[in-house]
C-alpha positions as CSV (number, residue, x, y, z in Angstrom):
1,X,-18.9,-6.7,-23.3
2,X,-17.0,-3.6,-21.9
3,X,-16.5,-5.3,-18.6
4,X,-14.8,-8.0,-19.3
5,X,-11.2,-10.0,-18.2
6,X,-9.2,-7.1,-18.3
7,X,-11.3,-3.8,-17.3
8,X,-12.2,-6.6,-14.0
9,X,-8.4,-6.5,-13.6
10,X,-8.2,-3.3,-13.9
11,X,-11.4,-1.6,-12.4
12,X,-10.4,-1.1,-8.5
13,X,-8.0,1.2,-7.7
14,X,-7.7,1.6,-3.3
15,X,-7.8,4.5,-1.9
16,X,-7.7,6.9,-5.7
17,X,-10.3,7.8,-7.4
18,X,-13.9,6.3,-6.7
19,X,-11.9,4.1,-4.5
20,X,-10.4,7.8,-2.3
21,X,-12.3,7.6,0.9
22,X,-13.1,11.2,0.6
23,X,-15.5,10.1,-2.1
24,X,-16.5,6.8,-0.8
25,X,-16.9,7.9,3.4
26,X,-19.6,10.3,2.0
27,X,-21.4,7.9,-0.2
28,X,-21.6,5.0,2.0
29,X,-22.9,7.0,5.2
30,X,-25.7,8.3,3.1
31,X,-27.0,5.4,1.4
32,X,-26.8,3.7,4.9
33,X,-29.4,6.7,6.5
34,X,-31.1,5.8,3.5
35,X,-31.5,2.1,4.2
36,X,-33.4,3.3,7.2
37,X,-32.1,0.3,9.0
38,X,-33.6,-2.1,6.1
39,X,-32.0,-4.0,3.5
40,X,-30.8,-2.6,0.7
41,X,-29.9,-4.0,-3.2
42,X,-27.2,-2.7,-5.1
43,X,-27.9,-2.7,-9.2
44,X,-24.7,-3.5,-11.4
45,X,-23.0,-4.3,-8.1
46,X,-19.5,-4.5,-10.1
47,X,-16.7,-5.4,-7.9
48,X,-18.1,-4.5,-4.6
49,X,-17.0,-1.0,-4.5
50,X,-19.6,0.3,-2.4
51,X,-21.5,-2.6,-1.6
52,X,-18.8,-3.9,1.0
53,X,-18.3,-1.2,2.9
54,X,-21.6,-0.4,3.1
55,X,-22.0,-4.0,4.5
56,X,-19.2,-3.4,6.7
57,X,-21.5,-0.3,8.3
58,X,-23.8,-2.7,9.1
59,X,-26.6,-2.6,5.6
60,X,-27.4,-5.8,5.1
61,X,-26.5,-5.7,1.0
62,X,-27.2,-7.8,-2.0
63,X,-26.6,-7.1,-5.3
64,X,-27.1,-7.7,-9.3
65,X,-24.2,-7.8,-11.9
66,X,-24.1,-8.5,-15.3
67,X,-20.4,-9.2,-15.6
68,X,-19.0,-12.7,-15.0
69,X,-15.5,-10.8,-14.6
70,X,-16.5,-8.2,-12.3
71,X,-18.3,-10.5,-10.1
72,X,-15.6,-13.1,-9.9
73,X,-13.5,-10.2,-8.8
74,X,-16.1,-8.9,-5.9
75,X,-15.8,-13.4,-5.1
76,X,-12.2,-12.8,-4.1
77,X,-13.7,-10.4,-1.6
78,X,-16.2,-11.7,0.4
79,X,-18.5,-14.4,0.1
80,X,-22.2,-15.3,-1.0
81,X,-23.1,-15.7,2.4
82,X,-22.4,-11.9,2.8
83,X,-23.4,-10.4,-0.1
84,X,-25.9,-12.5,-2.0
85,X,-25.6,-11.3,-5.9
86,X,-27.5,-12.5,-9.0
87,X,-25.8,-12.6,-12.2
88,X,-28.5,-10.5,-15.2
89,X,-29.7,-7.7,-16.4
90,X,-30.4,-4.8,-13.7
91,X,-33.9,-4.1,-15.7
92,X,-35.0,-7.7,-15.3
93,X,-33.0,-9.9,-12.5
94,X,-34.3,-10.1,-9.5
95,X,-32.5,-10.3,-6.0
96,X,-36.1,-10.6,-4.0
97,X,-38.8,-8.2,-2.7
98,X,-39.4,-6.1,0.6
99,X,-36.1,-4.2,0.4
100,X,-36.1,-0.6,1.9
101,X,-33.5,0.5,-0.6
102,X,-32.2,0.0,-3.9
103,X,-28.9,1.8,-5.9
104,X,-27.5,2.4,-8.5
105,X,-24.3,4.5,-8.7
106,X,-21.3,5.9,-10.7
107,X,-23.4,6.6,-13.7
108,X,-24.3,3.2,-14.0
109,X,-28.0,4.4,-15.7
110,X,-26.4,5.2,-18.9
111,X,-24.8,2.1,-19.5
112,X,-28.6,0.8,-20.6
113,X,-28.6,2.3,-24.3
114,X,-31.9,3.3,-25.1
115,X,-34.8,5.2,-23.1
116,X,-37.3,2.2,-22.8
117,X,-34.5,0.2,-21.3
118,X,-33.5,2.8,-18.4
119,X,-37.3,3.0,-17.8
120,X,-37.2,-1.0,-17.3
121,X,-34.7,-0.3,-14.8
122,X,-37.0,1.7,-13.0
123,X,-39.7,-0.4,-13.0
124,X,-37.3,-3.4,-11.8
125,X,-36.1,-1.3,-8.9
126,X,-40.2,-1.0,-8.0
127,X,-40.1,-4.6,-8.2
128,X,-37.6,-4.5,-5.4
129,X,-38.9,-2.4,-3.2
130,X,-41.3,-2.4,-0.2
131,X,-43.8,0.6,-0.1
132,X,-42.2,4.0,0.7
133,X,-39.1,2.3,-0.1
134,X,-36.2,4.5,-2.1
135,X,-34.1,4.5,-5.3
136,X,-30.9,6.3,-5.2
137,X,-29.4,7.3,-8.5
138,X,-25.2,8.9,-9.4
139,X,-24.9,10.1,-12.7
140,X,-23.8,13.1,-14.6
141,X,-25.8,16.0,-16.5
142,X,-24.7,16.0,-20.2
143,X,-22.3,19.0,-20.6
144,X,-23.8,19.5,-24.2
145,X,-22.6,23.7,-23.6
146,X,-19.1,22.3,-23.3
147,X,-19.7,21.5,-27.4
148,X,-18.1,23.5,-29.4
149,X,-20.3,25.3,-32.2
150,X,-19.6,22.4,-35.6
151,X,-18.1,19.8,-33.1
152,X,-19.4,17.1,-31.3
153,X,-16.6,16.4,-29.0
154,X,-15.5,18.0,-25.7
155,X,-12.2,17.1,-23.6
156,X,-13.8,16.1,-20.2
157,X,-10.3,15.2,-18.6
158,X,-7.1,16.1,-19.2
159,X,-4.1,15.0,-17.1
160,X,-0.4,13.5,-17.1
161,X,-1.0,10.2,-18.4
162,X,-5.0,9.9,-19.1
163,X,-6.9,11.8,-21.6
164,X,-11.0,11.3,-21.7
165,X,-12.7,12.7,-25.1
166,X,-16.5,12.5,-25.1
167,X,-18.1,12.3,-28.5
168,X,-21.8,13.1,-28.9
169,X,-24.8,11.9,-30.8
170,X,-27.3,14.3,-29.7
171,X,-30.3,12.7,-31.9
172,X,-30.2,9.5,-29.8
173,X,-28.3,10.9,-26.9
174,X,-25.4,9.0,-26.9
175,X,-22.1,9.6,-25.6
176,X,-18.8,7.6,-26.2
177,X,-16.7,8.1,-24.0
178,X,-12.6,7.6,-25.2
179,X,-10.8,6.8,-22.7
180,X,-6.8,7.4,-23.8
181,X,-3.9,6.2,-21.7
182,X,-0.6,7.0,-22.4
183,X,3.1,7.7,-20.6
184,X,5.2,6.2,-18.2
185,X,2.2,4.0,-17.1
186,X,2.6,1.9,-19.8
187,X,5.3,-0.5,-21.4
188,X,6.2,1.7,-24.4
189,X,6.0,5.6,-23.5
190,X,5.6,6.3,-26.9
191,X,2.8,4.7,-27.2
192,X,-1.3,5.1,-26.2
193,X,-3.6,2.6,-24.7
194,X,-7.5,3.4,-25.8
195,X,-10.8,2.4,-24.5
196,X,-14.4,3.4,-25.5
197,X,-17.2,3.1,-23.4
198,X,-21.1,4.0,-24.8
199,X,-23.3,5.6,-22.4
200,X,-27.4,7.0,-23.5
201,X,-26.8,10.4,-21.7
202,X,-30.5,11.7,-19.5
203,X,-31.2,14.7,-18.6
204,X,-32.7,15.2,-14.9
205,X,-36.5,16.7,-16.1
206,X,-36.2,12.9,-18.3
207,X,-35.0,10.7,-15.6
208,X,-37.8,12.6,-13.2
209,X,-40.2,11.2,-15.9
210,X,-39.1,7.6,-15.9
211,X,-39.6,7.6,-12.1
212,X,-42.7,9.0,-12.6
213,X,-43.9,6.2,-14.9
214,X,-42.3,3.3,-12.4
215,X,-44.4,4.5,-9.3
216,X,-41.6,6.9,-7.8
217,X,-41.5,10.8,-7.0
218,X,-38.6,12.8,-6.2
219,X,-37.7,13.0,-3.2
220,X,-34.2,14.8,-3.0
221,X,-31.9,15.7,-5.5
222,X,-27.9,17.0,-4.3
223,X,-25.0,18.1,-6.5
224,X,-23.0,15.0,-4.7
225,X,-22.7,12.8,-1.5
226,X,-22.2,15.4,0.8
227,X,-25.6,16.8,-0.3
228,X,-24.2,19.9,-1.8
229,X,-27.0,21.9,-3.5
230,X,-27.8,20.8,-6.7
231,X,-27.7,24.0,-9.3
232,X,-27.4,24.9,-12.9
233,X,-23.8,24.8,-13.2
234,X,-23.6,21.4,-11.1
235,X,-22.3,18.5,-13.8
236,X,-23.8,15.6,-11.7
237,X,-26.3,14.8,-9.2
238,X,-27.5,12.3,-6.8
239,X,-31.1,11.7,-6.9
240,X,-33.2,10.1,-4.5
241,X,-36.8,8.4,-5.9
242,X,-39.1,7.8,-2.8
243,X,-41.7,4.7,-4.2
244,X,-45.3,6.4,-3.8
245,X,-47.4,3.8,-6.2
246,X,-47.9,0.5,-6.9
247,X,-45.1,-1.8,-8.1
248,X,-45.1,-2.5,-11.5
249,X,-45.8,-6.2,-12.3
């Protein structure tokens, strides 16, 4: 499992990053208007990135995770009496019914390896939701013009210390992303640290689709939090799925 012992240990990084409050301010006041004043059930939940302070704002929060590691880690932070979280799968578990919103963030989607398993996701986030409830989804749009003509690798990040090289399958739309760690961060600065993450890469027309076959229509789409317009040269979006049918069973 990528999430294991050490990428737990490693994952949360205060006030950088996902962690900057430039980038987490933004997300949590929006998903909170989203929540209407209902609850709201955060899929792959992780450490509690988001999930806490959305609590903290006053969302009553629960969550699913698949990772022992990364929930243990969220445990050190607050309690199953605050944020309730089943351990599974984010197209099966199920945290309850009647919720007014339901997330899933930080490119989480393309963690789920094949098409039939993002559409379960889908359907499970139904499953969650009470009628006219929402689905709120982060990820990024495949920069497949970045490829090189003969290559199938782009540099996506390149900085002092951190390298990340994304290699691409386009017949099964996979992405492995290399994640390469080197300099003064480490023990030896001659040497590299490396980690690899898989991802099944969606397009927006396809994840439009598998809403579409889960009961949902689009209801907004934004280049980010701040609900930036979302154009051709954007490389990610925030889409919001508004639950217009029937739940799937």
């Amino acid at each position: 499992m990528i999430w294991d012992e050490d990428a737990a240990r490693s994952y949360d990084s205060p006030g950088e990053g996902m962690f900057d409050p430039a980038v987490l301010g933004p997300t949590v006041a929006t998903l909170a208007e989203l929540a209407a004043g209902g609850r709201a059930v955060e899929f792959a939940i992780g450490t509690g990135r988001v999930a806490i302070p959305l609590a903290d704002a006053g969302v009553e929060v629960a969550g699913i995770e698949l990772s022992h590691a990364m929930l243990a880690r969220l445990r050190e932070k607050v309690g199953e009496d605050r944020i309730p979280v089943v351990q599974g799968d984010m197209t099966t578990a199920s945290a309850g019914t009647g919720f007014s919103l339901a997330f899933l963030v930080f490119n989480t989607i393309s963690n789920l390896l094949t098409q039939d398993e993002q559409v379960e996701c889908f359907r499970n986030a139904a499953r969650h939701l009470a009628p006219g409830g929402r689905f709120v989804i982060e990820l990024w749009v495949p920069q497949l013009r970045s490829l090189p003509p003969g290559h199938d690798a782009t540099v996506e990040v390149s900085e002092p210390g951190y390298l990340l090289v994304d290699t691409y399958d386009t017949l099964r739309q996979h992405v492995v992303s290399h994640h390469v760690r080197f300099g003064a961060d480490l023990e030896d600065g001659h040497e590299a640290r490396i980690g690899r993450s898989p991802h099944r890469y969606i397009w927006p027309s396809e994840l439009d689709l598998m809403a579409r076959l889960a009961g949902f229509e689009l209801e907004s789409r934004w280049a980010d939090w701040d609900r930036s317009e979302f154009t051709a040269d954007s490389r990610s979006h925030v889409s919001v799925y508004r639950l217009v049918g029937p739940a799937p069973r």
